[in-house]
C-alpha positions, -999 to +999 in steps of 0.1 A: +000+000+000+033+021+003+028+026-032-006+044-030-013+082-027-018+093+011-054+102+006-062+064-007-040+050+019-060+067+045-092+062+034-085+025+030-076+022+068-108+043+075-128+020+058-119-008+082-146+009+106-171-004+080-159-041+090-153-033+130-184-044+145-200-029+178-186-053+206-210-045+234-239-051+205-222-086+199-218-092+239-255-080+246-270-110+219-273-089+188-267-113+159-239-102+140-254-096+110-278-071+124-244-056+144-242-020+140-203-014+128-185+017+141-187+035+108-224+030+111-221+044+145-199+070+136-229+081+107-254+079+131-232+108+157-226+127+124-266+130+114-274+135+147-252+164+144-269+178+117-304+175+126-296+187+160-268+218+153-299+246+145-310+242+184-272+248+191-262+280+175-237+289+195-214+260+191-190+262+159-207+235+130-176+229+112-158+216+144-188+195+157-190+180+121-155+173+119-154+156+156-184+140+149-166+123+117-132+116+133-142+106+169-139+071+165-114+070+133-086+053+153-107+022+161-100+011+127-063+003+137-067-002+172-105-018+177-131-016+195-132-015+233-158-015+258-158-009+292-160-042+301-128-054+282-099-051+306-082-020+291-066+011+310-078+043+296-046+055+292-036+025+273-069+025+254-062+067+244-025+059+233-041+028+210-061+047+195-043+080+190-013+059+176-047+048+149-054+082+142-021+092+137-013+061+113-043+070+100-036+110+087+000+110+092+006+120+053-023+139+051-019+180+039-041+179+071-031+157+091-020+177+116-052+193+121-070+165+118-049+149+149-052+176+166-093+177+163-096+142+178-070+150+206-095+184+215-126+158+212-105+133+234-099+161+259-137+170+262-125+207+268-147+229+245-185+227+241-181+215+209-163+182+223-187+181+254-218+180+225-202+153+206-197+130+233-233+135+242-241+127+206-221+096+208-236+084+239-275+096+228-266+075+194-255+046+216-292+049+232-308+054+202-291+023+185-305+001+224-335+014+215-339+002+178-327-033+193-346-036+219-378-033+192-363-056+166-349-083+188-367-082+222-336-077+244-332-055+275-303-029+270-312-011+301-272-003+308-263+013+274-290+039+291-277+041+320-243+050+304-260+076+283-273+088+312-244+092+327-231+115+301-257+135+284-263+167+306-277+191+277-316+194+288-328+191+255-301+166+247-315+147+282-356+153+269-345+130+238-330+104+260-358+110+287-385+102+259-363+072+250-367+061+286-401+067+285-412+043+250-390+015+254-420-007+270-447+010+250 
């Protein structure tokens, strides 16, 4: 792949996300071909982003776009972990910003593109704190969509969204979620 221009070499490793199945999905019964992967996931932060960025107009789009995009782009080298797998964070971080960095290294923007995941890793700026709501609101979303198709009870991928998302409107969504998962 040496041989390949830097924008095709990345995007090749990117697409790995396509093939990197959910693991808590797989641990919690969901067959793997109904398995959301993590570039599924990372669509689903992404849209999220868009339908929900009009209610936010103080946060920067651009950046919450770009985070949304790239917030999970070094699980194609490095895989996906769960809380229940017996990683340190710090080791999980270096895994997957040693990914990321593979990953963009000869890209005109790499740089800036490192640097975006680092500032989303950080959770530092509203636009990071929104995004890892998203990602955790998608996660609930995604339980919920299971829990109708295949009759399972995902009740702690809500409880770790609700551990997360503090935005009020952002907590209504997951609230209503709550509320229609038995109806």
């Amino acid at each position: 792949m040496r041989d390949l221009p830097p924008l095709v070499r990345a995007y090749v490793q990117a697409a790995q996300l396509k093939q990197l199945y959910r693991q808590g999905w797989l641990r919690r019964d969901v067959p793997p071909n109904l398995a959301e992967s993590v570039a599924e996931h990372t669509f689903g932060v992404a849209l999220l982003a868009l339908f929900l960025l009009p209610q936010f107009p103080h946060l920067d789009a651009q950046t919450v776009l770009s985070m949304a995009l790239i917030h999970d782009l070094g699980e194609a080298i490095a895989g996906d972990f769960t809380p229940e797998d017996a990683i340190h964070p710090d080791d999980k971080h270096h895994r997957e910003a040693d990914g990321v960095r593979a990953i963009v290294r000869n890209l005109p923007n790499g740089a800036a593109l490192l640097d975006m995941w680092e500032r989303y890793e950080r959770n530092d700026t509203p636009e990071a704190q929104f995004v890892r709501q998203l990602d955790r609101l998608e996660m609930a979303l995604q339980a919920f969509v299971y829990e109708r198709l295949l009759h399972l009870d995902l009740h702690e991928f809500y409880q770790s969204a609700a551990g997360v998302v503090e935005d009020e409107s952002l907590r209504a969504l997951l609230e209503t979620l709550l509320a229609h998962r038995n109806a």
